[in-house]
Backbone of each chain as ProteinMPNN parsed JSONL, in Angstrom:
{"seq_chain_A": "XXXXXXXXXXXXXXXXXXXXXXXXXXXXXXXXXXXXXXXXXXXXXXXXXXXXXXXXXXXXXXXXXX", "coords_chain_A": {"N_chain_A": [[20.2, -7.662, 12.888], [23.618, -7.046, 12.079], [25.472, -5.147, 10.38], [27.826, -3.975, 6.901], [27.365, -2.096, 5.965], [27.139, 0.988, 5.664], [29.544, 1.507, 5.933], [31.026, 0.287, 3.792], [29.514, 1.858, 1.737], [30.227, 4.589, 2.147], [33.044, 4.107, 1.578], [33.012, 4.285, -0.58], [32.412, 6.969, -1.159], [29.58, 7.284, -1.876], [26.455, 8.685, -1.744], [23.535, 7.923, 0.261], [21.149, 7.871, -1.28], [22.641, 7.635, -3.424], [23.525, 4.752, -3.371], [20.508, 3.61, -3.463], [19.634, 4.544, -5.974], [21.643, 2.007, -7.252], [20.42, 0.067, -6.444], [18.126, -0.127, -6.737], [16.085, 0.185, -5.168], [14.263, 2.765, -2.233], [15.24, 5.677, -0.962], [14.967, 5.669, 2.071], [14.943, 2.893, 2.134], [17.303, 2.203, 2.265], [18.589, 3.806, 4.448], [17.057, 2.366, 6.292], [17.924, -0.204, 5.98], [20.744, 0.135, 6.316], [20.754, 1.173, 9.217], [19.864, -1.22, 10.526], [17.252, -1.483, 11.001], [15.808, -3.104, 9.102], [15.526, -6.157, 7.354], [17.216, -7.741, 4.191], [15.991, -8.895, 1.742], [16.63, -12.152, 0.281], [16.895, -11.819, -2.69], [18.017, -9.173, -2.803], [20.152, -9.276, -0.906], [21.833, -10.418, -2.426], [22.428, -8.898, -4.667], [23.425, -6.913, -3.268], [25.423, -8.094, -2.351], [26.785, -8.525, -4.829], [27.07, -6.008, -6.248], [29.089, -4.846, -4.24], [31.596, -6.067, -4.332], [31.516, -8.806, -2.647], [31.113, -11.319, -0.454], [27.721, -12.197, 0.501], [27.822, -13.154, 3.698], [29.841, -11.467, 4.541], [29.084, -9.061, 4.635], [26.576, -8.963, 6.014], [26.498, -9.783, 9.487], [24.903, -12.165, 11.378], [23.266, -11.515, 14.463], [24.551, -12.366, 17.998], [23.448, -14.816, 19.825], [21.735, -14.562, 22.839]], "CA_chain_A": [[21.349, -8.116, 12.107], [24.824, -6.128, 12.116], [26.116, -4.954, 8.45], [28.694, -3.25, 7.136], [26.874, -1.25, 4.672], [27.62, 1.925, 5.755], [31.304, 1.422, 5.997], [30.888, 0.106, 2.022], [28.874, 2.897, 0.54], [31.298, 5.687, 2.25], [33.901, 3.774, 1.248], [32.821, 4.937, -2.335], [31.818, 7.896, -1.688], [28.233, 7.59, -2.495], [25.398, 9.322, -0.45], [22.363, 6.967, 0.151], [20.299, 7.705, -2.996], [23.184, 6.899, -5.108], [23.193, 3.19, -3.112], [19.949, 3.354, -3.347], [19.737, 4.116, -7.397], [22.257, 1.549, -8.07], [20.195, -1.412, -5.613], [16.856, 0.167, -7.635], [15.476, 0.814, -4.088], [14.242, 3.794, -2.292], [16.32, 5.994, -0.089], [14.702, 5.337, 2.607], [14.822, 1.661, 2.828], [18.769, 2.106, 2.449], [18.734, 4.054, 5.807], [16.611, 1.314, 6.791], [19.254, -1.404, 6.043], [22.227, 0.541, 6.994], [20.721, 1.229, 10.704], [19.554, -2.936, 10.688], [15.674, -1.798, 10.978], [15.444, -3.717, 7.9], [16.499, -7.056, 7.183], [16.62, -7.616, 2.779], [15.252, -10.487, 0.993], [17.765, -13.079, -0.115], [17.614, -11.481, -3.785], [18.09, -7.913, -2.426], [21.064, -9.169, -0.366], [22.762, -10.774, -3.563], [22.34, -7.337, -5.542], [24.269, -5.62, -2.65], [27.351, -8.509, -2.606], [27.537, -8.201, -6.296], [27.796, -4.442, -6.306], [30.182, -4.068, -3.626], [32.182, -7.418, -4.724], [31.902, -8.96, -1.234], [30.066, -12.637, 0.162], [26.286, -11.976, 1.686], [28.502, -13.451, 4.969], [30.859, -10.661, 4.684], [28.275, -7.735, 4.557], [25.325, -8.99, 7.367], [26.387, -10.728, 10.145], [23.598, -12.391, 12.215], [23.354, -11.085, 16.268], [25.179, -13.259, 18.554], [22.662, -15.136, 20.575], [22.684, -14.689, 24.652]], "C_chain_A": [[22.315, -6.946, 11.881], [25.041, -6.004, 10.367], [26.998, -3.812, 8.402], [28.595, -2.332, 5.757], [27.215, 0.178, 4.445], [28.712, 2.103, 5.459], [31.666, 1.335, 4.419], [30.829, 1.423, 1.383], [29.988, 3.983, 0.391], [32.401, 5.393, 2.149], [34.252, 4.422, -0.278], [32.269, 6.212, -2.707], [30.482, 8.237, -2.461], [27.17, 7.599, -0.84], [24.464, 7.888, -0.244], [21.288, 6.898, -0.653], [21.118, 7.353, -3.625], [23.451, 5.411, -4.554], [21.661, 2.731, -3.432], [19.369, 3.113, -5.037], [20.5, 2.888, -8.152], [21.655, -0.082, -7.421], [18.741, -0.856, -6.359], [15.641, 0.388, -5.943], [14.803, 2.461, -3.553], [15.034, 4.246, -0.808], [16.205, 5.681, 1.322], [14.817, 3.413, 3.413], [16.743, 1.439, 2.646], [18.781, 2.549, 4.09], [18.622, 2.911, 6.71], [17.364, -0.288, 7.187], [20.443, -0.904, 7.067], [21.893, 0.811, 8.331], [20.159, 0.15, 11.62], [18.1, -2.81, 11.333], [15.033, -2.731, 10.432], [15.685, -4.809, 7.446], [16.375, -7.3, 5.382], [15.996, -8.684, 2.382], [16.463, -11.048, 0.427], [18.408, -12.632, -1.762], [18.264, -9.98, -3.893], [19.915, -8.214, -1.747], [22.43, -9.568, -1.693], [23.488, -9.769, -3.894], [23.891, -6.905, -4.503], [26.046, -6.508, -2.606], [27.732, -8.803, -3.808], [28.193, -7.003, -6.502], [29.131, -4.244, -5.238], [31.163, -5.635, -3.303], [32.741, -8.07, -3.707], [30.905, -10.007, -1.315], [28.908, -11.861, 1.156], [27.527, -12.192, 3.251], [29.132, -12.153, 5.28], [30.701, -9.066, 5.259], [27.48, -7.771, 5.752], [26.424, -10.01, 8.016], [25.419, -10.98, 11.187], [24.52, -11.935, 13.674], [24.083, -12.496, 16.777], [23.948, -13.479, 19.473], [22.555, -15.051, 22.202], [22.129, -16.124, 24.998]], "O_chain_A": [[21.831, -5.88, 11.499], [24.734, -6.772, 9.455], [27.114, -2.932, 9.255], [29.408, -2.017, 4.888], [27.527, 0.613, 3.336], [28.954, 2.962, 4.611], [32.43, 2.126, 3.867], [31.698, 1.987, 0.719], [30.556, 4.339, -0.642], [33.175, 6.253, 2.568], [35.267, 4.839, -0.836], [31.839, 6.613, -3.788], [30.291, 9.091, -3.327], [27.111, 7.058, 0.264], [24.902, 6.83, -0.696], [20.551, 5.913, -0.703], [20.78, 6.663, -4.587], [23.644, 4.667, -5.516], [21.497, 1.533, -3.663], [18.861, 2.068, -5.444], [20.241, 2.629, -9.328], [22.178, -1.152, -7.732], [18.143, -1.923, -6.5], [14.467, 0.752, -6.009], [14.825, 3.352, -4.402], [15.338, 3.512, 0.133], [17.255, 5.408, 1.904], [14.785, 2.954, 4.555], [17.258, 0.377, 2.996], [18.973, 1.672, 4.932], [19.435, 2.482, 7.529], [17.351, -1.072, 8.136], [20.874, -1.351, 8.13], [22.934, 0.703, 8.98], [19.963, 0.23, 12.833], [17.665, -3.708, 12.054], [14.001, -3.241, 10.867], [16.545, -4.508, 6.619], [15.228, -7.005, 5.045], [15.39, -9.326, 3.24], [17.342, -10.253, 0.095], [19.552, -12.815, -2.177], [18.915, -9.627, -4.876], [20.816, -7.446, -2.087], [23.567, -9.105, -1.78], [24.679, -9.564, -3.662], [25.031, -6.68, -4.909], [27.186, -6.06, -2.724], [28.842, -9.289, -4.025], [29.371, -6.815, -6.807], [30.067, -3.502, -5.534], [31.323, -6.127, -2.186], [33.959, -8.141, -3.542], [29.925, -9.856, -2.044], [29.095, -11.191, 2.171], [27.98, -11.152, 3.729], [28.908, -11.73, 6.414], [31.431, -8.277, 5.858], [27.549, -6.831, 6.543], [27.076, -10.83, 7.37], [25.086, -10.035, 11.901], [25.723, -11.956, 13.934], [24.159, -13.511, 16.084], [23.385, -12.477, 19.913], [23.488, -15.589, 22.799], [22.44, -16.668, 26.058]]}, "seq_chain_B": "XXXXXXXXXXXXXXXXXXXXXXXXXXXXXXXXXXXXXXXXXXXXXXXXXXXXXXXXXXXXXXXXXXXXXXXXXXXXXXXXXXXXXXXXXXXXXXXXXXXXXXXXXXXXXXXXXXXXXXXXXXXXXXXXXXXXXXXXXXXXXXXX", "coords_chain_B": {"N_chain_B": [[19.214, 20.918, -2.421], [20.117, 18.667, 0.273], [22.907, 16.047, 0.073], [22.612, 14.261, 1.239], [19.924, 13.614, 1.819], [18.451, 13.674, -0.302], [16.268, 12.795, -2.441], [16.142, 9.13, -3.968], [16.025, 7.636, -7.322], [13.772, 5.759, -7.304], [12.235, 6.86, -4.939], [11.427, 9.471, -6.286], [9.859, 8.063, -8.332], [7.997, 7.389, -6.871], [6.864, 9.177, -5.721], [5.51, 10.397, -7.779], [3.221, 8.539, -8.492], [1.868, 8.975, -6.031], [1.123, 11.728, -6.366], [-0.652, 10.835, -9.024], [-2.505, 9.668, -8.103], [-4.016, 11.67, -6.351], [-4.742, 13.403, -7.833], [-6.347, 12.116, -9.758], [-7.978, 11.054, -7.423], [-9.418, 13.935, -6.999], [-10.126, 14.559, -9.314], [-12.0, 12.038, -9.912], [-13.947, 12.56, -7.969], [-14.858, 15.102, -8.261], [-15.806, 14.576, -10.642], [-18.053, 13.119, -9.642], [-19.4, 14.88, -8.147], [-20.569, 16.631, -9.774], [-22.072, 14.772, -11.446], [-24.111, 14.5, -9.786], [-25.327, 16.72, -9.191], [-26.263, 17.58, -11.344], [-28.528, 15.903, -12.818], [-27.56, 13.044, -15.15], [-27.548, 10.796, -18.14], [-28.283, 7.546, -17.649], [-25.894, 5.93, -18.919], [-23.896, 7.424, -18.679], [-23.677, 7.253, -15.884], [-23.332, 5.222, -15.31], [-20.847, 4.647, -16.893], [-18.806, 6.34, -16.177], [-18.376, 5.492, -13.386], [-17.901, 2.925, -13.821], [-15.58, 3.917, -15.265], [-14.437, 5.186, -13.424], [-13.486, 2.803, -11.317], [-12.169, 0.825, -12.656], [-9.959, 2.702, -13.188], [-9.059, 3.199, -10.826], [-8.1, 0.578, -10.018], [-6.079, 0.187, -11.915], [-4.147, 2.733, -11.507], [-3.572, 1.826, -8.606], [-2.632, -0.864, -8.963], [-0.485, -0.001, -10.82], [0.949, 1.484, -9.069], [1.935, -0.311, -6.697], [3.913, -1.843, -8.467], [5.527, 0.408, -8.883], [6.831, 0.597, -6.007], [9.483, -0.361, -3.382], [10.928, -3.531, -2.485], [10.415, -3.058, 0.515], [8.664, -1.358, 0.686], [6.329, -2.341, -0.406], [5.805, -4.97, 1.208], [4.293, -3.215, 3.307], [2.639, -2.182, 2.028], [0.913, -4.624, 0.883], [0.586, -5.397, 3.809], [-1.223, -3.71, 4.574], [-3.322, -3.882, 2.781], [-4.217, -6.585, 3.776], [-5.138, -6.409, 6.446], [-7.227, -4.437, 5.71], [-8.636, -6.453, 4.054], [-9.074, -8.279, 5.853], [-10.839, -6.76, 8.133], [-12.805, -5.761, 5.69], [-14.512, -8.617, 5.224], [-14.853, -9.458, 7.434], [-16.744, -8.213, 8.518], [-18.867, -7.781, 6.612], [-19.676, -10.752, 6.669], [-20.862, -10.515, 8.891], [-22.644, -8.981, 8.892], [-24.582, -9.931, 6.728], [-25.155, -11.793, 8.076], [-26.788, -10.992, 10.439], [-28.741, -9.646, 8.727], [-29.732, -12.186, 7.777], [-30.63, -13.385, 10.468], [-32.212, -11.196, 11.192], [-34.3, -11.733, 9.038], [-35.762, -14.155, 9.437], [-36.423, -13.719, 11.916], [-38.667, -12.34, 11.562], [-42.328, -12.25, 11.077], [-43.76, -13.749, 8.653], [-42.306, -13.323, 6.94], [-40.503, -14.422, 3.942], [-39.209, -17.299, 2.937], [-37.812, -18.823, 1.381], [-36.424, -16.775, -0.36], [-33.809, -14.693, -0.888], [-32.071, -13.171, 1.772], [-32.021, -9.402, 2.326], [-29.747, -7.381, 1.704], [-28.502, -4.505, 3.584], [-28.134, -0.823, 2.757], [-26.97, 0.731, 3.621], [-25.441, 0.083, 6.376], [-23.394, -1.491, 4.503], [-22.423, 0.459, 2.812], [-21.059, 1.673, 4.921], [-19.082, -0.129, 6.259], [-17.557, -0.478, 3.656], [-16.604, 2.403, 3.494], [-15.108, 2.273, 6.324], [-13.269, 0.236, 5.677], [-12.117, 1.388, 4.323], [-10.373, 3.629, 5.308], [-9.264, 2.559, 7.71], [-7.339, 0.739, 6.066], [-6.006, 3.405, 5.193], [-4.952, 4.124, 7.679], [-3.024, 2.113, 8.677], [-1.387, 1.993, 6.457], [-0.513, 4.116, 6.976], [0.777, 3.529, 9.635], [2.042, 2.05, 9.558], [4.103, 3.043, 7.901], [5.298, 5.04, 9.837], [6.171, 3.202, 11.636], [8.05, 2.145, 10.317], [9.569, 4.189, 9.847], [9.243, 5.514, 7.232]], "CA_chain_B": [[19.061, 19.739, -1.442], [21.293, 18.373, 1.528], [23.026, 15.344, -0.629], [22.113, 12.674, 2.858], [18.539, 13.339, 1.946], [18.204, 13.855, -1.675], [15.122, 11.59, -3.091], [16.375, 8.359, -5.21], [14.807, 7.46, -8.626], [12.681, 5.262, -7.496], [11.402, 8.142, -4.472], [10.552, 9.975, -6.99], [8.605, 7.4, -9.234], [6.671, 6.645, -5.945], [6.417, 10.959, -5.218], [4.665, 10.66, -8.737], [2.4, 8.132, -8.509], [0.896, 9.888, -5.287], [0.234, 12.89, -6.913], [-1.184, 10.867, -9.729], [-3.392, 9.31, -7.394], [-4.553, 12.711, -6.092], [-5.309, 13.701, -9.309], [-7.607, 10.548, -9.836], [-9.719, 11.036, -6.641], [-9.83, 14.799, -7.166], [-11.242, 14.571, -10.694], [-13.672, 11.57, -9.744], [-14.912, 13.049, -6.78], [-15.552, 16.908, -9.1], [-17.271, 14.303, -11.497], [-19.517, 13.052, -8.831], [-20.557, 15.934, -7.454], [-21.22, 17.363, -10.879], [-23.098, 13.923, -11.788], [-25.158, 14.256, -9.021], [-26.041, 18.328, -9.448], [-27.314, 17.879, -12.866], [-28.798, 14.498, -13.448], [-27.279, 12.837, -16.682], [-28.231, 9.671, -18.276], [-27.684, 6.634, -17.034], [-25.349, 5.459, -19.744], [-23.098, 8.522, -18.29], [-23.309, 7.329, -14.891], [-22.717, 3.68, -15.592], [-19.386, 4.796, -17.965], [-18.605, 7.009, -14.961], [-18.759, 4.331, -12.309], [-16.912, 2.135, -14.442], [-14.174, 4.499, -15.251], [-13.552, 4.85, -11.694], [-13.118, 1.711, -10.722], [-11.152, 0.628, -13.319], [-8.97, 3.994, -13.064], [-8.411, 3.253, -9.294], [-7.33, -0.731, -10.268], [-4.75, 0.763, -12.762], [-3.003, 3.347, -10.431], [-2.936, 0.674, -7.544], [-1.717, -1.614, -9.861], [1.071, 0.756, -11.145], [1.777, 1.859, -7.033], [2.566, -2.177, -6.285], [4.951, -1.942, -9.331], [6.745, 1.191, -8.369], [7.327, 0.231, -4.865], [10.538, -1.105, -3.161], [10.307, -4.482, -1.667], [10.017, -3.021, 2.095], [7.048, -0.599, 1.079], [5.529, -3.536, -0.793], [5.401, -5.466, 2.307], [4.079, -2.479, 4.015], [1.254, -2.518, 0.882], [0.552, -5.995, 1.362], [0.022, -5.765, 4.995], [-2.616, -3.18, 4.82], [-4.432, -4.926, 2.207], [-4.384, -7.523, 4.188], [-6.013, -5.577, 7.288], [-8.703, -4.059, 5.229], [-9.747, -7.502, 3.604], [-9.876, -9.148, 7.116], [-12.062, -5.755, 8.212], [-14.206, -6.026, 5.343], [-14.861, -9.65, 5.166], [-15.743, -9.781, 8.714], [-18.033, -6.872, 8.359], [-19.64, -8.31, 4.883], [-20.019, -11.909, 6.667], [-21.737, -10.47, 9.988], [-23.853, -8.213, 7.649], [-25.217, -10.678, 6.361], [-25.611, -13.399, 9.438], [-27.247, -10.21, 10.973], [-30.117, -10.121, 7.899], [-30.25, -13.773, 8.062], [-31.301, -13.651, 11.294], [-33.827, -10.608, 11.305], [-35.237, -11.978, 8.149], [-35.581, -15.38, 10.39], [-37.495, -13.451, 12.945], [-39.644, -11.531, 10.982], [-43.14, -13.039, 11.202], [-44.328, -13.478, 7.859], [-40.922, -13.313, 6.014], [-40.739, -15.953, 2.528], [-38.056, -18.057, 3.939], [-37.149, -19.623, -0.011], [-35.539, -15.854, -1.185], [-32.389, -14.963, 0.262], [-32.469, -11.356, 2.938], [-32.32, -7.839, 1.962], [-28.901, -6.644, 2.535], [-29.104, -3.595, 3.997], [-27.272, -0.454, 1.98], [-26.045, 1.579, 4.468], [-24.253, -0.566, 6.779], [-22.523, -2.289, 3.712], [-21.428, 1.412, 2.654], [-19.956, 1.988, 6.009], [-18.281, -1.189, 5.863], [-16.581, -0.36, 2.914], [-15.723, 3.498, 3.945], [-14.571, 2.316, 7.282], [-12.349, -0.478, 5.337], [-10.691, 2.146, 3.057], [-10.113, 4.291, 6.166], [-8.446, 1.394, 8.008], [-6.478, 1.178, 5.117], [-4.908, 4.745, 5.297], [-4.285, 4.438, 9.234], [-2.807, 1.076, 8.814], [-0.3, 2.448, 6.536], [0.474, 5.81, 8.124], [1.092, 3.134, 11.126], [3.345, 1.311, 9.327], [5.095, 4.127, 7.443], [5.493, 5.481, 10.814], [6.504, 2.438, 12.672], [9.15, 1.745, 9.572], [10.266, 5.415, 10.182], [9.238, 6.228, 6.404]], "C_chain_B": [[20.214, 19.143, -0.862], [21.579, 16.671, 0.646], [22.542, 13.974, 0.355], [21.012, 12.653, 2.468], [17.829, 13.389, 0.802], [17.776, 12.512, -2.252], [16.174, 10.544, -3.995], [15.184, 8.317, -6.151], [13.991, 6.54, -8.251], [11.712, 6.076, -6.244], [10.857, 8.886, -5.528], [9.223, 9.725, -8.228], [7.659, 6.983, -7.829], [5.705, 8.235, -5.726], [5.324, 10.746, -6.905], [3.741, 10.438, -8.944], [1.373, 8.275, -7.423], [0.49, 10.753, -5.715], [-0.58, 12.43, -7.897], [-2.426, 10.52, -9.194], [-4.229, 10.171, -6.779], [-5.011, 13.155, -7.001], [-6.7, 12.983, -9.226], [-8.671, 10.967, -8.988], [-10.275, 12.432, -6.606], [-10.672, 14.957, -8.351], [-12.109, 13.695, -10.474], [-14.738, 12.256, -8.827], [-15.578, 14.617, -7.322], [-16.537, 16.215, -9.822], [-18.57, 13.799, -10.931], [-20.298, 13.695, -8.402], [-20.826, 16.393, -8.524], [-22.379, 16.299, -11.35], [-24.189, 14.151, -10.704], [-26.17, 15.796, -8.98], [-26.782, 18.263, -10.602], [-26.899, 16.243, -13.543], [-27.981, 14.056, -15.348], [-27.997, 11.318, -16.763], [-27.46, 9.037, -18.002], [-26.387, 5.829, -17.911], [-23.982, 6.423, -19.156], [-22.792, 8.088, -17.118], [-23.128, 5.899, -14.92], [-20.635, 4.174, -16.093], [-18.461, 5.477, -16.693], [-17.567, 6.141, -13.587], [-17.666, 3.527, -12.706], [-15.519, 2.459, -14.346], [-13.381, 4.479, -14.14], [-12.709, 4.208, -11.392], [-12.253, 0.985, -11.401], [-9.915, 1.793, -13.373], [-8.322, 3.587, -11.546], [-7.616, 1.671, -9.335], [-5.855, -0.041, -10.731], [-3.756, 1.915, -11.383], [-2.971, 2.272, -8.911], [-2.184, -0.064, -7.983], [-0.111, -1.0, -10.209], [1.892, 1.643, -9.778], [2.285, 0.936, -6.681], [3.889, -1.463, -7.108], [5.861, -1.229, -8.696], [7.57, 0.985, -7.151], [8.885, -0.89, -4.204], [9.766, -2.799, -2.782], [9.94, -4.144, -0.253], [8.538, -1.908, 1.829], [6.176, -1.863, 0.383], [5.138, -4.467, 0.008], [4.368, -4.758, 3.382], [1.968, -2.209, 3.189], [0.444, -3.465, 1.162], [-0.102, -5.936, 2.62], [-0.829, -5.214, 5.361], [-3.807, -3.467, 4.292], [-5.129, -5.871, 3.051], [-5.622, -7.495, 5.798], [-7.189, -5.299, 6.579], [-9.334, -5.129, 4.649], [-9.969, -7.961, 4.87], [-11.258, -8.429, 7.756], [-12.947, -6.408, 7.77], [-14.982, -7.175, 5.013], [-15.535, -10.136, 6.217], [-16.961, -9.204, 8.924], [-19.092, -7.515, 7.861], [-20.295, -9.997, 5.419], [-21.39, -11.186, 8.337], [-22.947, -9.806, 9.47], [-24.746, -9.387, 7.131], [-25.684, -11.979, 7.192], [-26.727, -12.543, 9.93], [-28.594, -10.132, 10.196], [-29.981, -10.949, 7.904], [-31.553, -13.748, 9.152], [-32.783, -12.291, 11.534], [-34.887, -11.003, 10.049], [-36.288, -13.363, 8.833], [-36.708, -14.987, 11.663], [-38.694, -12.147, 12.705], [-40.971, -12.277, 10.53], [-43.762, -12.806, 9.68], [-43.264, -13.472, 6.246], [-40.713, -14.834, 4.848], [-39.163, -15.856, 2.793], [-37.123, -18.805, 2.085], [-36.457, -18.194, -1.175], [-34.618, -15.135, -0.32], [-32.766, -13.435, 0.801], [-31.722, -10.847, 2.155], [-30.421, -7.635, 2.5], [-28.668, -5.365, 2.408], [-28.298, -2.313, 3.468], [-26.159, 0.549, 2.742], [-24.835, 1.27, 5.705], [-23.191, -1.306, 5.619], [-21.518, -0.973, 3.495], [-20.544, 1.547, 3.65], [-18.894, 1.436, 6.276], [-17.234, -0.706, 4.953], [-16.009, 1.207, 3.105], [-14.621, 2.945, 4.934], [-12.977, 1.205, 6.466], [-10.933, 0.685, 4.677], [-9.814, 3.188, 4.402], [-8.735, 3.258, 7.038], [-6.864, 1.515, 7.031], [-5.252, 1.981, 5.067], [-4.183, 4.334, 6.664], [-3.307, 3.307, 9.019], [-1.145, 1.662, 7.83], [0.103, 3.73, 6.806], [0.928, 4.938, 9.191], [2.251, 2.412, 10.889], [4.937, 1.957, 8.652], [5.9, 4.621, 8.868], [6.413, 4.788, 11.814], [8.212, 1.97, 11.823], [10.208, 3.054, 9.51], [10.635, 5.996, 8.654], [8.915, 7.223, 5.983]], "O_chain_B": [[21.27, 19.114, -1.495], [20.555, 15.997, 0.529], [22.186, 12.871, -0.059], [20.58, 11.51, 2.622], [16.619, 13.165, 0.829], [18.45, 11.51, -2.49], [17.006, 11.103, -4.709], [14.013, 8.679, -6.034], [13.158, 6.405, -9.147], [10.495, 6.018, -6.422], [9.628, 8.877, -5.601], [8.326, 10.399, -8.734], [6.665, 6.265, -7.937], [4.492, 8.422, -5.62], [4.176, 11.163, -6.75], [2.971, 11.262, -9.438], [0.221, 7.876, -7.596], [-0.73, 10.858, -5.587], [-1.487, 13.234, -8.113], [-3.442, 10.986, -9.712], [-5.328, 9.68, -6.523], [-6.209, 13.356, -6.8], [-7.78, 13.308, -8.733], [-9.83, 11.208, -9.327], [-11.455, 12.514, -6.265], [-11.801, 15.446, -8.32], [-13.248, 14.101, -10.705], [-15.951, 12.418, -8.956], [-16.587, 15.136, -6.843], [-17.702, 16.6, -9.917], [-19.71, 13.909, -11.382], [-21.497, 13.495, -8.205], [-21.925, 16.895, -8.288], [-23.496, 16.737, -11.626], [-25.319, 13.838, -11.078], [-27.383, 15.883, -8.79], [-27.843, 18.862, -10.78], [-25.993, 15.685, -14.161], [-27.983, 14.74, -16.372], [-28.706, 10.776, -15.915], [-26.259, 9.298, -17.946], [-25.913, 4.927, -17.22], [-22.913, 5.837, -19.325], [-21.618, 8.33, -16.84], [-22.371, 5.639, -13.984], [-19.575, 3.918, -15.522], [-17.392, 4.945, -16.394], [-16.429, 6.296, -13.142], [-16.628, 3.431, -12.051], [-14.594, 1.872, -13.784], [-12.259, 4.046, -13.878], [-11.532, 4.5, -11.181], [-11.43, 0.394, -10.701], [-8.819, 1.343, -13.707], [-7.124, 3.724, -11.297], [-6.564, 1.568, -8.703], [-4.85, 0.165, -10.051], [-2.869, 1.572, -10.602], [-1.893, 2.257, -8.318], [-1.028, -0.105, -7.562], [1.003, -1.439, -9.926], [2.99, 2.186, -9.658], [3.387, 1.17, -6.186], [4.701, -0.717, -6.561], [6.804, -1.712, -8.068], [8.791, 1.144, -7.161], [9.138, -2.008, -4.652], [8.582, -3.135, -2.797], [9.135, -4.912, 0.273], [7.617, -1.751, 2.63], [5.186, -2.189, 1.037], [4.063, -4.981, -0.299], [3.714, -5.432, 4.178], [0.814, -2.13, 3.611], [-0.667, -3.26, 1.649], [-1.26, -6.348, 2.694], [-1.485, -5.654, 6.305], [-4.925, -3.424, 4.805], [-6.353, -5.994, 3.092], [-6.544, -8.259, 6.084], [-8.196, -5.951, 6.856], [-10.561, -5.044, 4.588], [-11.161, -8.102, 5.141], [-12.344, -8.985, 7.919], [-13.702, -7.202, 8.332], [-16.095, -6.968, 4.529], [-16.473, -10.933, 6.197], [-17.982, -9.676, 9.422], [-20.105, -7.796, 8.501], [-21.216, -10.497, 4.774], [-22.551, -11.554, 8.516], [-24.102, -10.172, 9.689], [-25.915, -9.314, 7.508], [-26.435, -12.899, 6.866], [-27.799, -13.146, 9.946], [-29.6, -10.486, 10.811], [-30.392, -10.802, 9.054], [-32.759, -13.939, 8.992], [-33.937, -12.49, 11.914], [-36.069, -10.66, 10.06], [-37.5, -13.388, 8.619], [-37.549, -15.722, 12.181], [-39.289, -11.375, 13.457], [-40.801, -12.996, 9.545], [-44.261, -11.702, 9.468], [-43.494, -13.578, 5.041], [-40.815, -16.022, 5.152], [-38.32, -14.959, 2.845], [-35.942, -19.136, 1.973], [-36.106, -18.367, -2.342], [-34.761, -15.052, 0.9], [-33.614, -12.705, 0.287], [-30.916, -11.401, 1.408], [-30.066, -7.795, 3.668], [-28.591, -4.899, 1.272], [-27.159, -2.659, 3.781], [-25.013, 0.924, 2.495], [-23.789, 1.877, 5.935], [-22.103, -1.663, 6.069], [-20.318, -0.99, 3.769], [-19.336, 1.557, 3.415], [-17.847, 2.038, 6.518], [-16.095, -0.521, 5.384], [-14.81, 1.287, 2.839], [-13.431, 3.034, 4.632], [-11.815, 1.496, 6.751], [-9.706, 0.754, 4.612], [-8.606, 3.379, 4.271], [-7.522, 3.373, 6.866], [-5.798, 2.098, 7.226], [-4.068, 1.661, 4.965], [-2.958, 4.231, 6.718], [-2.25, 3.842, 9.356], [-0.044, 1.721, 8.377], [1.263, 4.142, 6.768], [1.658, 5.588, 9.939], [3.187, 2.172, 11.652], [6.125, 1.65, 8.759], [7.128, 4.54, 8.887], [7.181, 5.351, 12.594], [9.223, 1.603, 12.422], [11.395, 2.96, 9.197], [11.654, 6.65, 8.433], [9.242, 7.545, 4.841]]}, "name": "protein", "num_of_chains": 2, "seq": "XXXXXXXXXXXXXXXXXXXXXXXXXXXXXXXXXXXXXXXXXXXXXXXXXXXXXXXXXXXXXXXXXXXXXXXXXXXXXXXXXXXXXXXXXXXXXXXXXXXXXXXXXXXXXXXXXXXXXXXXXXXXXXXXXXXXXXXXXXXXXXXXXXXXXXXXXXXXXXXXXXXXXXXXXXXXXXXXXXXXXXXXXXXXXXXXXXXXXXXXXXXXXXXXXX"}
């Protein structure tokens, strides 16, 4: 899954512990998101389009199928 | 520290509860070998025993808690490995005395078989072992 998490965080000038303090996560599973190792859980994905005042749609978009 | 790699608060409530956990098996394991150098009474090695095992519930218990949701999955799935292990172990263990009790000429067939103490221990070492590899494999494979 594609996301545009990266593009967000450094939008604000915050490293990946301070996304990761403000999603109560650990830094690690931010990397994890932001390089789409990771996919979140439906209440994990909320969290992140509350904080960065954006639609789940807007943030992940699913792979295009071949 | 390089600010890209600098622990979050909840890295460091997980960095804590490893060391507390080191703690734990370093002090049971000094009190075992001291229980076992100079006999005490059994009331000592019951309380002992106990403590343990209730000491090792509690910091597992409070390791779940701390954990994100992706190491909690990662938790979960080794659990989940070491019960299949030791359940398979614990059931053949015991099919295994079934059957030599079964072909033991002379054997009173109306009290249940002997199970045997040293394969059960191994069982449960090899489970906890499992365990570790299972998540070093997954830490590893999650690139934590």
């Amino acid at each position: 899954m594609n996301n545009r998490l990266r593009e967000l965080r450094t939008a604000r000038g915050w490293s990946q512990a301070d996304l990761a303090d403000h999603l109560d996560v650990s830094r690690q599973t931010v990397n994890a998101l932001e390089t789409g190792r990771y996919d979140p859980s439906l209440p994990l994905a909320f969290k992140l389009a509350r904080l960065f005042g954006q639609r789940i749609e807007d943030i992940f978009q699913d792979d295009p199928q071949p | 520290m390089n600010p890209g790699t600098a622990p979050a608060r909840r890295d460091r409530q997980i960095s804590q509860m490893r060391r507390l956990e080191l703690l734990f098996i370093i002090v049971c394991s000094a009190l075992f070998v001291l229980a076992a150098r100079f006999p005490t009474n059994l009331g000592a090695h019951w309380g002992l025993m106990t403590a343990a095992l209730i000491g090792g519930q509690f910091i597992w218990f409070r390791q779940y808690r701390v954990l994100d949701e992706r190491a909690r999955l990662r938790f979960l799935k080794a659990w989940m490995v070491t019960g299949m292990f030791l359940s398979n172990a614990v059931a053949l263990l015991l099919l295994w005395s079934f059957l030599s009790t079964m072909n033991t000429a002379g054997a009173p067939l109306n009290t249940p078989p002997p199970l045997p103490f040293w394969p059960v221990y191994l069982a449960l070492v090899g489970s906890m072992l499992i365990m570790w590899v299972t998540n070093r494999y997954l830490r590893w494979k999650d690139g934590a």
